[in-house]
ZAMI-794784 format. One record per residue: residue in one letter; x, z, y of N, C-alpha, C in turn. Coordinates in pm, whole numbers, plus 50000, padded with zeros to 5 digits. Each point is the difference from the previous one (the first is absolute). Layout:
<kolvos>
AXZYXZYXZY ...
</kolvos>
This chain:
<kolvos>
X681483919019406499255007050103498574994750002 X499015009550014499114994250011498545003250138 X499464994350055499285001950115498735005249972 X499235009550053499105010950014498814993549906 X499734986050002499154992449931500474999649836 X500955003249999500264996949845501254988449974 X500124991250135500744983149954501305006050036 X500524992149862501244995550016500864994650075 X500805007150031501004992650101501614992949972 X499844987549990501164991949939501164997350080 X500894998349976501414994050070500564989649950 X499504989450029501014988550002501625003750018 X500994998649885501105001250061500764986350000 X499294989949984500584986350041500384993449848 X500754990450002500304990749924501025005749885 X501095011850077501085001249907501284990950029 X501225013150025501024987050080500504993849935 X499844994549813500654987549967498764991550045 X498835003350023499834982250085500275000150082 X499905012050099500455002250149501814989650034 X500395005149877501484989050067499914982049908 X499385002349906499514983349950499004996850114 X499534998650031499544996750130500714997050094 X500785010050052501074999850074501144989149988 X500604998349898501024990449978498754985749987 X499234998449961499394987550028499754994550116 X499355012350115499984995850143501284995150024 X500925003649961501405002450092500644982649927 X499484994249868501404991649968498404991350087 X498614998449957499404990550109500094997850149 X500485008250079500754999750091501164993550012 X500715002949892501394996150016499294982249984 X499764995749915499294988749953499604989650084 X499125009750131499184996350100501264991350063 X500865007250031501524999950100500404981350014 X499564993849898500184985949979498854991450082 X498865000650033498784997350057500205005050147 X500215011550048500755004350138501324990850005 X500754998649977500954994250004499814983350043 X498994994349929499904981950007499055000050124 X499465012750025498994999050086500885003650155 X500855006449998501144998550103500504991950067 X500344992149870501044988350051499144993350012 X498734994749960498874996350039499614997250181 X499875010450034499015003350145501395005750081 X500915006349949501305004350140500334990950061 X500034996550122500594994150132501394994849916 X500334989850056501444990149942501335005050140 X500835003549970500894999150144500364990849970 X500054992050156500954986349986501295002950019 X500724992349946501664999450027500544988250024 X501084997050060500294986650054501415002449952 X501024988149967501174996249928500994991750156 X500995001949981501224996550111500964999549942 X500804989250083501885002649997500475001750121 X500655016549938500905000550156501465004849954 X500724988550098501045002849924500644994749898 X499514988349947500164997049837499415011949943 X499255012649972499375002749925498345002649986 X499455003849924499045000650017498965010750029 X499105003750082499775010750067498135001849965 X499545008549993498255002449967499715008250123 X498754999050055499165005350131498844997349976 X499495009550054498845008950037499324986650083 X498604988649979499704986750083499555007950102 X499265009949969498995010750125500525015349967 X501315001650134500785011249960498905015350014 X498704991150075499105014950048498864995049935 X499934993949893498865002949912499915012049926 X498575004549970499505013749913499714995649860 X500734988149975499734996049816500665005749923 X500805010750031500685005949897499215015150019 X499515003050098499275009149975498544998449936 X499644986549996498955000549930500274998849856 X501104996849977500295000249850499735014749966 X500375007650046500055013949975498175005249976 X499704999550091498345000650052498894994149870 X500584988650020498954994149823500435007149922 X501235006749968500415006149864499115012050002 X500265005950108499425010650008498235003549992 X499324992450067499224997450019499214993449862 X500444993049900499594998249893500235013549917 X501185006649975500165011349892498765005250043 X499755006350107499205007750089498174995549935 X499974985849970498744997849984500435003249808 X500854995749930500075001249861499925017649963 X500655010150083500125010449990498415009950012 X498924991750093499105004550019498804994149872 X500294984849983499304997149834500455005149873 X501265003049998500305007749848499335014750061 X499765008850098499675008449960498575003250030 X499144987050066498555001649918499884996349844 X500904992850005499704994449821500445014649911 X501235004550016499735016449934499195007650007 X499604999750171498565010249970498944996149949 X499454989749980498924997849949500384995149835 X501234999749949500195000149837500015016049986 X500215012650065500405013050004499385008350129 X498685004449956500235003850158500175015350000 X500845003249912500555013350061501694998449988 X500695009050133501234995250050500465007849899 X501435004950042500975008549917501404988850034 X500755015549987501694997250021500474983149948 X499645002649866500804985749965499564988750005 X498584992250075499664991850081500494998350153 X500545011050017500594998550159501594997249984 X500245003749878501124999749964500434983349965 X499394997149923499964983150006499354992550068 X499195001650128499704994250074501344998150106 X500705008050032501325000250052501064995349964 X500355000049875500794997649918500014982549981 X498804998249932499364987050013499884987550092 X499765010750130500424991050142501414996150005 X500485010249986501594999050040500614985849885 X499915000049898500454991249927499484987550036 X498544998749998499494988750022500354992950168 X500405007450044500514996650160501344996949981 X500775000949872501764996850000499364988249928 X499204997149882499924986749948499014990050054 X499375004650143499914987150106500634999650083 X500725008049966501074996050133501174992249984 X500585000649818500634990749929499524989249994 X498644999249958499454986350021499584991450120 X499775006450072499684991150127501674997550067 X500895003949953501964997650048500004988249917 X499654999149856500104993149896499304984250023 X498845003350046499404985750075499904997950109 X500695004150113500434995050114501264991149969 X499844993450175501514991449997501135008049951 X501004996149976501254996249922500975015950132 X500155011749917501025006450097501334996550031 X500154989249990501404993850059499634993750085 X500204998650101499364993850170501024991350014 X501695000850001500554992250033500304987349878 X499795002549901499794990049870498784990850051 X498435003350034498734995850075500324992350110 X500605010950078500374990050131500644987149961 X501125001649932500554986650005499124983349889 X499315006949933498674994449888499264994850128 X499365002250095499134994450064500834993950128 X501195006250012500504989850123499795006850158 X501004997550066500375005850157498814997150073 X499215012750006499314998550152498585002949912 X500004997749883498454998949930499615013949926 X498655004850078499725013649964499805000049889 X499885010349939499965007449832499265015850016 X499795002349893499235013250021501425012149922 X499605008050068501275011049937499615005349870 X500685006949946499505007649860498815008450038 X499685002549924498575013850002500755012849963 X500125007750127500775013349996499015011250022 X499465013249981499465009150014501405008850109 X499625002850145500885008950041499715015250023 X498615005049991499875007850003499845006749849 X500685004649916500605005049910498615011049969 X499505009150080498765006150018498954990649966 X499314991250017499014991649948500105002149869 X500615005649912500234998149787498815011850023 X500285008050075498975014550015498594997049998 X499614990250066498744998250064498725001149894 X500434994849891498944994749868499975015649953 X500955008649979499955012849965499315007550091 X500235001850100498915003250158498924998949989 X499474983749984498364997749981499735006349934 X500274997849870499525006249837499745012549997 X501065008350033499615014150005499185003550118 X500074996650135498585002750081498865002950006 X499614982149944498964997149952499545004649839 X500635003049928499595007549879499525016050057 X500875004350065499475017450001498874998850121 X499874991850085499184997250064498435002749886 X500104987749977499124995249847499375013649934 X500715005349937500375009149913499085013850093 X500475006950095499475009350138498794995950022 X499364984850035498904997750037498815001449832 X500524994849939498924989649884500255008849834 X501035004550044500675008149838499135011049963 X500485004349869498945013449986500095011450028 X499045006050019499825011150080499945016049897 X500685006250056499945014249896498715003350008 X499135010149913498545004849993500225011250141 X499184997350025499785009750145498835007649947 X500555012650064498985012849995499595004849867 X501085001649886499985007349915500125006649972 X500845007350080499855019750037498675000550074 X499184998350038498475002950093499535005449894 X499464992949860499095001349907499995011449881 X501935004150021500155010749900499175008850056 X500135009949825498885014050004501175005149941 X500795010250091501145006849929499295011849933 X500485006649860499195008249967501325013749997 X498635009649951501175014750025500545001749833 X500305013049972500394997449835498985004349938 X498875002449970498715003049955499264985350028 X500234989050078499064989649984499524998150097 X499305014150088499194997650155500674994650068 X499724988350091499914995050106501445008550104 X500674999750085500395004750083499415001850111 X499915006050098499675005250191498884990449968 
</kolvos>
């Protein structure tokens, strides 16, 4: 097509979807990748629940030291709250390696989260205390606090890193991405079948 001046009018039609999904599977296993760094950084900064060791009974019993503490909800909260910040840096770092969106960047930005949120979530279980509490309890002795395992209970937090990512990418993408040519029907000169000009 061309505009009343003579210029050419081009169409970018993008990259082509074998890079479109090589791209794609790279975001998605660096994500997955990431999942180890979220993870140390968990068990890192999450709140410790205390637990306290007893015999009642001749056996041995585990409790809650502060039955109305919110440390198990903050365990949850840092998890979340970190994917949330990792989900929002992988997807400036895509947009600015790519800054035009498409299906299969959103596709592994999701995808990507999700995995990398099961392998910090393995890892931060993996380097927390010991999930046997009553084996612990009896290792440190009656009456002497211990910290519980590192549990994720809200099962929804794996979501969160997938959440950011895609947000903040189409966010990204809507504000800063490229823009189709505007007003390229204005400039046509439709002609009749002899050549003249139309109306």
């Amino acid at each position: 097509m061309f505009l009343a001046d003579g210029a050419a009018v081009s169409y970018d039609d993008g990259p082509g979807i074998k890079v479109e999904l090589r791209d794609a599977g790279v975001v998605a296993v660096g994500m997955t990748v990431l999942g180890v760094l979220l993870g140390v950084l968990w068990w890192w900064l999450a709140p410790h629940v205390p637990l306290v060791g007893d015999v009642v009974d001749g056996s041995w019993a585990v409790y809650l030291k502060d039955s109305e503490g919110e440390q198990a909800v903050g365990v949850d909260g840092t998890f979340t709250l970190l994917a949330l910040v990792f989900g929002a840096v992988c997807a400036v770092g895509v947009f600015l390696g790519r800054r035009r969106g498409g299906v299969p960047l959103v596709v592994a930005l999701t995808v990507g989260g999700v995995l990398g949120s099961l392998v910090a979530w393995r890892v931060g279980v993996w380097l927390g205390p010991s999930s046997d509490v009553l084996a612990h309890a009896k290792d440190v002795g009656k009456g002497v606090t211990f910290s519980a395992p590192l549990k994720l209970g809200a099962k929804g937090a794996l979501l969160a890193w997938s959440v950011g990512g895609v947000v903040v990418h189409l966010g990204l993408t809507a504000l800063f991405g490229p823009r189709d040519v505007e007003g390229v029907g204005a400039g046509v000169v439709s002609e009749g079948s002899y050549g003249a000009p139309l109306g």
